[in-house]
TISE-693038 format. One line per field, with one value per residue (C-alpha): residue number from 1; x, y, z. Coordinates in nm, 2 decimals, decimal comma. Layout:
<atoms>
k: (NUM ...)
east: (X ...)
north: (Y ...)
up: (Z ...)
</atoms>
This chain:
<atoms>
k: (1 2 3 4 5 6 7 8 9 10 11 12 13 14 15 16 17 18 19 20 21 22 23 24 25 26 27 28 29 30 31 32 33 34 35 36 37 38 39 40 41 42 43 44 45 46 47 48 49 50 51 52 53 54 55 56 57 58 59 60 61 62 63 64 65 66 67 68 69 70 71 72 73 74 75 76 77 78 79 80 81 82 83 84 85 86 87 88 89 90 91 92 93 94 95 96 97 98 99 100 101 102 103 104 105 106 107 108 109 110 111 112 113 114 115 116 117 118 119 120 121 122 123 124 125 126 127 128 129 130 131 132 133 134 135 136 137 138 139 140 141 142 143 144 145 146 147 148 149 150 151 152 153 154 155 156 157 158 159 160 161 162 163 164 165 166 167 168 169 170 171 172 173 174 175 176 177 178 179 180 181 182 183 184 185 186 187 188 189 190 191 192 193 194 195 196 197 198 199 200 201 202 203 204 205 206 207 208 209 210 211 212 213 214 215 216 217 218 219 220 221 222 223 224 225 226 227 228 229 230 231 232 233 234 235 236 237 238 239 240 241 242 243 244 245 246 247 248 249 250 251 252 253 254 255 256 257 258 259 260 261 262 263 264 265 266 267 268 269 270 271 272 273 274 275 276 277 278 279 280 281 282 283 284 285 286 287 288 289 290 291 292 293 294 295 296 297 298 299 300 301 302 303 304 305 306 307 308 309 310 311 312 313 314 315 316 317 318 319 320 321 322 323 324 325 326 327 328 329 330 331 332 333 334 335 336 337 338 339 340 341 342 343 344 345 346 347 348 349 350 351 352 353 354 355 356 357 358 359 360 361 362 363 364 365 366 367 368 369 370 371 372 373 374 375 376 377 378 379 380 381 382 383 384 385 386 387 388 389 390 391 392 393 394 395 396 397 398 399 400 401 402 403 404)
east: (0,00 0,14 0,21 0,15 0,30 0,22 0,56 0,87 1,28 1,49 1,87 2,05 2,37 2,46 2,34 2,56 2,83 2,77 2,73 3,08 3,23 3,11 3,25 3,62 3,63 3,66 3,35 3,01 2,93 2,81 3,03 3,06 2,79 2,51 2,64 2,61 2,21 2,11 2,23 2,05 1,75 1,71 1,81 1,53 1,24 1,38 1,45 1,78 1,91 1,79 1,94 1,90 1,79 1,75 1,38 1,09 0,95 1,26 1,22 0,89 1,00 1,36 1,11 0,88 1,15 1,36 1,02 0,97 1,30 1,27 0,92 0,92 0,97 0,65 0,47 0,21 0,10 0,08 -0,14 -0,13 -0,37 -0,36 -0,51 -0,66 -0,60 -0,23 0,02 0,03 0,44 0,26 0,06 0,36 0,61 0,34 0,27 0,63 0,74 0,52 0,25 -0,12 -0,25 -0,57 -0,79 -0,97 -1,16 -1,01 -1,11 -1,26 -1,11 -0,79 -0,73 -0,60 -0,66 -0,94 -0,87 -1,29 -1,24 -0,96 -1,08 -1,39 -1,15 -1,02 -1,34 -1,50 -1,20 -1,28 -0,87 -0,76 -0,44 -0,34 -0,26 0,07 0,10 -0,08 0,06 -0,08 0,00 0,04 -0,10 0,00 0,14 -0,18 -0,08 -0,27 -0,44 -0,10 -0,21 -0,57 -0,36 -0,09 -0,36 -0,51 -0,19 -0,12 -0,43 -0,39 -0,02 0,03 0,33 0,34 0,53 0,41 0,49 0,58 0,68 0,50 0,51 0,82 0,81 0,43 0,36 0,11 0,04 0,40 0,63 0,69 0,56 0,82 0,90 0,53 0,64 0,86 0,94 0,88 0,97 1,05 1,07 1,29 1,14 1,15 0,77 0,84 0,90 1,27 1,37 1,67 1,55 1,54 1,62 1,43 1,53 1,41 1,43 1,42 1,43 1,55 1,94 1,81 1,63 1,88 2,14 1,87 1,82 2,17 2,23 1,93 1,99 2,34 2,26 2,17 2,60 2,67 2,81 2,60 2,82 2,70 3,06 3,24 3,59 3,82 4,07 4,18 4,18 3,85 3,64 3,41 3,45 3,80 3,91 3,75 3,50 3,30 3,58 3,56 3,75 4,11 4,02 3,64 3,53 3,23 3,11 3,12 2,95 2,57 2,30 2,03 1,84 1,83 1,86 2,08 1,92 2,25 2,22 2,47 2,70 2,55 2,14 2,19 2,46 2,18 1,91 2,18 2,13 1,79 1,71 1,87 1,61 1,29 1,13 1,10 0,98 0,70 0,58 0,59 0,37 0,13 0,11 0,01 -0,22 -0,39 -0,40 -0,59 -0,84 -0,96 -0,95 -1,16 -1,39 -1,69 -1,66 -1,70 -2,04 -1,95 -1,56 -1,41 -1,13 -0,80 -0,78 -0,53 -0,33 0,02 0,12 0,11 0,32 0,16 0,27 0,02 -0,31 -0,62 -0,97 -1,25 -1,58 -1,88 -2,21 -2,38 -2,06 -2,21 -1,85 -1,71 -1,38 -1,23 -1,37 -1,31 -0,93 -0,94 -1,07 -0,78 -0,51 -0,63 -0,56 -0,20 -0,29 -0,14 -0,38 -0,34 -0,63 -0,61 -0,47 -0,70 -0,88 -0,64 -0,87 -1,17 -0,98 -0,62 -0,60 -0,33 -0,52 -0,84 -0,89 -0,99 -1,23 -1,57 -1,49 -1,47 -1,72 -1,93 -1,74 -1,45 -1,73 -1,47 -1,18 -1,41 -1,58 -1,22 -1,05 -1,33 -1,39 -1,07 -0,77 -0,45 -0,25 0,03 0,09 0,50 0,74 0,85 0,48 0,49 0,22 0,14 0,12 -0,14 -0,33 -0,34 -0,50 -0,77 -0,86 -0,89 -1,13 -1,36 -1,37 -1,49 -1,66 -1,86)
north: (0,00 0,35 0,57 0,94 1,11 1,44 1,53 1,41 1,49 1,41 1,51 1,66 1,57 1,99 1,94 1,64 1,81 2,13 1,92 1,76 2,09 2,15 1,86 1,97 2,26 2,01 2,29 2,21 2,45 2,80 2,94 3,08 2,88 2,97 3,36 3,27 3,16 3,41 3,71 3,53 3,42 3,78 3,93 3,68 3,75 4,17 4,26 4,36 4,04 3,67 3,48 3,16 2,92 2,55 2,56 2,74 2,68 2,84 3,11 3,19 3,13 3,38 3,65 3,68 3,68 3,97 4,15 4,10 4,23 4,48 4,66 4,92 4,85 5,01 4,81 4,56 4,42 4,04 3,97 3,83 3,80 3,48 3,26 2,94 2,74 2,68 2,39 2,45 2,57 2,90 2,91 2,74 2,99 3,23 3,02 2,91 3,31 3,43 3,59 3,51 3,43 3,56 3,41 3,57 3,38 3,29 3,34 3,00 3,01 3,10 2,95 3,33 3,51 3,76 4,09 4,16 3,92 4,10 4,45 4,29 4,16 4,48 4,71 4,50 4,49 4,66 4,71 4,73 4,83 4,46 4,37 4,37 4,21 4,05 3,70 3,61 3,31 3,22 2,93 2,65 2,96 3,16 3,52 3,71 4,07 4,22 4,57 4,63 4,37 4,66 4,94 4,79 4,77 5,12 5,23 5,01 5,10 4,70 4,50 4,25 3,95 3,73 3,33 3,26 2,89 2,74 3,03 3,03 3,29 3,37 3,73 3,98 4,32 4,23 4,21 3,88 3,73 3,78 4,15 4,28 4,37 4,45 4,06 3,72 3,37 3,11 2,68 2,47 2,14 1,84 1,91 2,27 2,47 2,45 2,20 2,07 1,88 2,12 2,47 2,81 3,19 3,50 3,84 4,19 4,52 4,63 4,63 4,68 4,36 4,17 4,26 4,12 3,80 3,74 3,72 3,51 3,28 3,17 3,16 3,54 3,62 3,98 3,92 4,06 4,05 3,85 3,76 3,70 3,87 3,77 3,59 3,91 4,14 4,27 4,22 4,51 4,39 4,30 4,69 5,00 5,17 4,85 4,68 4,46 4,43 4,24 3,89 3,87 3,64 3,81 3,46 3,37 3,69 3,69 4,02 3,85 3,52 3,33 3,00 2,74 2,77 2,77 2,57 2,37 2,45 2,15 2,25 2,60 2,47 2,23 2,53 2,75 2,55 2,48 2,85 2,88 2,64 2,74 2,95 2,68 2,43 2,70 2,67 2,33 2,33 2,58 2,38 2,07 2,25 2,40 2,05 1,90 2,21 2,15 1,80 1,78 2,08 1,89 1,79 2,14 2,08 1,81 1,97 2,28 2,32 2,52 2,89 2,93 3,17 3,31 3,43 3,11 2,89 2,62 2,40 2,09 2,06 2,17 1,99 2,13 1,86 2,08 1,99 1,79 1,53 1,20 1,12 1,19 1,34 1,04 0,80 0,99 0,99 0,65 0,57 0,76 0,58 0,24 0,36 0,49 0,82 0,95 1,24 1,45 1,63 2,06 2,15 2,13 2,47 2,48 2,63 2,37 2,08 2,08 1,90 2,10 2,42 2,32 2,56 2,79 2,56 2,66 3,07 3,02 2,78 2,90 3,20 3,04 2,94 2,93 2,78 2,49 2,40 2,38 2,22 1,91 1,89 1,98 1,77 1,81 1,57 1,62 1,91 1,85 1,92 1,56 1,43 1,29 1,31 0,98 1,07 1,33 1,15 0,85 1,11 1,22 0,87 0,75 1,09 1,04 0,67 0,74 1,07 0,90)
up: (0,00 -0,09 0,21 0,22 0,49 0,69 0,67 0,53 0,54 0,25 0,33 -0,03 -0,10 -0,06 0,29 0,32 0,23 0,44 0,77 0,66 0,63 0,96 1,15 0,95 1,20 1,50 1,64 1,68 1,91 1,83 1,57 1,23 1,06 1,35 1,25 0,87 0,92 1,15 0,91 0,60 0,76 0,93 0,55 0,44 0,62 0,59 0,96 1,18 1,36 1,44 1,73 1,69 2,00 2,04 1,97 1,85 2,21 2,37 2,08 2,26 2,62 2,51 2,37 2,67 2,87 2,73 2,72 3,09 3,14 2,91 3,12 3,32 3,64 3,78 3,51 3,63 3,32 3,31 3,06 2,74 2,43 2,18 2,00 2,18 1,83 1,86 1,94 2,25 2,32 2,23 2,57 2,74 2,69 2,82 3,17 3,21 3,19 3,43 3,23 3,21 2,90 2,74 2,49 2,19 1,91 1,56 1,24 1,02 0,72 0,83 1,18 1,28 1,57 1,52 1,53 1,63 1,91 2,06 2,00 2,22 2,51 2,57 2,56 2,80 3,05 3,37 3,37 3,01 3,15 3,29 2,92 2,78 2,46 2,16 2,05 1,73 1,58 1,18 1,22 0,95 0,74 0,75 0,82 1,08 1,01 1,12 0,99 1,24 1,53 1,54 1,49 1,80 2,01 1,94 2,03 2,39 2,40 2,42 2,26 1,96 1,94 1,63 1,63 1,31 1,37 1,08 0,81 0,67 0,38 0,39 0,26 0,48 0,23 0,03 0,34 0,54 0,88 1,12 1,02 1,12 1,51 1,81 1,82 1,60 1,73 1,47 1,46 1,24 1,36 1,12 1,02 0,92 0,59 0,70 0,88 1,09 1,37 1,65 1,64 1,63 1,65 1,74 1,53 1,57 1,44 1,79 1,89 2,29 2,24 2,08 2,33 2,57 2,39 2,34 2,67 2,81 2,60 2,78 3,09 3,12 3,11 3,09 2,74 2,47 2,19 1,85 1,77 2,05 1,99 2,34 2,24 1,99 2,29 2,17 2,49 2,58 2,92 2,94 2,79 2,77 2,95 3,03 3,16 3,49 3,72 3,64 3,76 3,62 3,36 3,16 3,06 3,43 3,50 3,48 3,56 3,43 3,49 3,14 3,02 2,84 2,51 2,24 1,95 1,75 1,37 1,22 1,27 1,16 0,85 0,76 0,78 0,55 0,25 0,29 0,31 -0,05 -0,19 -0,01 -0,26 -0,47 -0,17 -0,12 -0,45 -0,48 -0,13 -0,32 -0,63 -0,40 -0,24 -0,59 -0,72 -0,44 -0,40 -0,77 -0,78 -0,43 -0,49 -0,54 -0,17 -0,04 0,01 0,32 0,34 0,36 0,15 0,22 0,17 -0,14 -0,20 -0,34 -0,04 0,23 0,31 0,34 0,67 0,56 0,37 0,61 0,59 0,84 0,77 0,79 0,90 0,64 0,67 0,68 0,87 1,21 1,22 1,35 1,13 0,81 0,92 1,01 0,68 0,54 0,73 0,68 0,31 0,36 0,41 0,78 0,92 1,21 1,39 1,44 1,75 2,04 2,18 2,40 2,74 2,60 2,50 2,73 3,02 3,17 3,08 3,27 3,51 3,23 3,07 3,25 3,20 2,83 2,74 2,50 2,41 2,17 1,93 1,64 1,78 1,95 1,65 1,44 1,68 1,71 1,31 1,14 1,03 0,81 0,59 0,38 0,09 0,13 -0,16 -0,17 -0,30 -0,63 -0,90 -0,84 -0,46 -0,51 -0,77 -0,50 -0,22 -0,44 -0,60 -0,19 -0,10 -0,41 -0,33 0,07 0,04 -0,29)
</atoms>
């Protein structure tokens, strides 16, 4: 039986040689090729800096730290506006950094955050000044309404920081996700538009916040260098007016509290050469995606189909049953497995549907309408750049066959 996979990782014979390049420098640790990626991935998505991290969750959990840091002291703000329709590192890094988070309703045809749902939150407030930040998430490459999200910020005098974990490359009004606020959070996970197993990154426009994030992520050290230039005599705090005193170590020497999120030479030389190639990866994921949205469109009666567009891209192929399905969710992807097609459901609301979130689950019953009913009815499989024609002619003979 054929096999059609959500996700799939085929290593090039550039990348091969890359990762062989790297181990000739007898480094692995963070070096020149972790350098090389964050100046071309920052170049690529058209802001300042990226510093990478060891995951898109620490991505997250290093941007809402250097934002706590980065308040005003007299600042009381704790709370934090996103989407409840997310994997759910998004409301981690929230928790796990000490904020609280808030959720607004998403959009259905795009799985986005609504910017309606949050203007709502804050009029009805009693204390609109306990919010901090908006957190929307591009979910599955779906970019947010960035332009009326930041009008509404503005208007609050609240942060953004976007998670742009699974939209590598997607366009919002000609300019791409990531570049569209104070802070964006990326993943390079093995299911991703680029991926290298583990790895993630934050960018910024802002040099105060990448000082910041440079030195959470090692353990919070008072370095804050992006090349570390020491052993030329170069130190800002071994000479000159930052100097300490003669028998202090600045990476020994830490004024914040951060984390050990570093990465490694051979995930961000591996993430290098795929950057070169993912334009054409994109389009490959949109054509996938085109194919199966005419070939299925007589199903959009029982099925909704997947927004397309030029401008996504597309993390997987998204099916929400409507209605008039004569098929559970469950049973539909059951049907599809047990024909070599592997499924996985949407994320789960995550106050509705999250265990771990369940103290939240009776104040917002009923008022997630959107998010609930996507999260129970819709499922993704596979619009990957390694599908061959006969893969996608073999998911639409299996749909027409169970859907009739």
């Amino acid at each position: 039986m054929r096999r059609i996979t959500v996700g799939d990782f085929k290593i090039t014979e550039k990348e091969k040689k890359r990762v062989l390049e790297v181990l000739g420098t007898n480094r692995i640790s963070e070096g020149k090729f972790v350098r090389e990626f964050e100046d071309k991935f920052a170049e690529y998505i058209g802001v300042k800096d990226a510093v990478l991290v060891n995951s898109g969750t620490s991505a997250l959990i290093a941007a809402m730290t250097a934002i706590s840091y980065n308040k005003d002291k007299n600042n009381k703000a704790k709370k934090v506006i996103t989407t409840p329709l997310s994997f759910i590192a998004t409301v981690n890094a929230i928790v796990l950094s000490g904020f609280e988070p808030v959720f607004a309703d998403v959009e259905e045809r795009t799985f986005s955050i609504d910017p309606n749902s949050i203007e709502d939150l804050l009029k009805t407030s009693n204390n609109p000044e306990e919010f901090l930040l908006i957190l929307p998430v591009h979910l599955l490459g779906y970019p947010c309404r960035m332009a009326e999200i930041n009008e509404i910020a503005e208007r609050y005098n609240l942060l953004v920081l976007e998670d742009a974990s699974q939209a590598h490359g997607s366009l919002y009004h000609n300019k791409k996700v990531g570049s569209l606020s104070l802070l964006s959070t990326f993943s390079f996970y093995v299911a991703h538009n680029i991926q290298v197993g583990e790895m993630g990154a934050v960018l910024t426009d802002s040099n105060k916040m990448s000082k910041i994030l440079r030195k959470i992520k090692v353990h919070g050290r008072i370095c804050d260098c992006k090349i570390c230039r020491r052993n030329e005599g170069l130190c800002p705090y071994l000479t000159g007016d930052k100097r300490l005193d003669n028998d202090t170590d600045p990476r020994f020497t830490h004024d914040l509290i951060g984390y050990n999120f570093k990465t490694t030479e051979i995930q961000a030389a591996l993430a290098t050469v795929q950057l070169e190639d993912i334009e054409s990866n994109l389009q490959k994921r949109r054509e996938n995606v085109k194919f199966l949205n005419e070939q299925l469109n007589n199903y959009q009666d029982i099925i909704s189909l997947p927004l397309y567009s030029e401008n996504i891209s597309y993390l997987a192929y998204p099916i929400v049953l409507k209605p008039k399905c004569k098929f559970s969710r469950r049973e539909l992807r059951l049907k599809l497995e047990n024909n070599g097609i592997e499924t996985r459901p949407l994320f789960g609301c995550i106050p509705l549907h999250q265990p771990a979130y369940e103290k939240y689950k009776d104040f917002y019953k009923n008022k997630l309408p959107h998010a609930d009913y996507l999260a129970q009815n819709g499922f993704y499989i596979g619009c990957h750049q390694y599908l061959t024609e006969e893969d996608l002619d073999y998911i639409v003979k299996v749909f027409k066959l169970i859907l009739g």
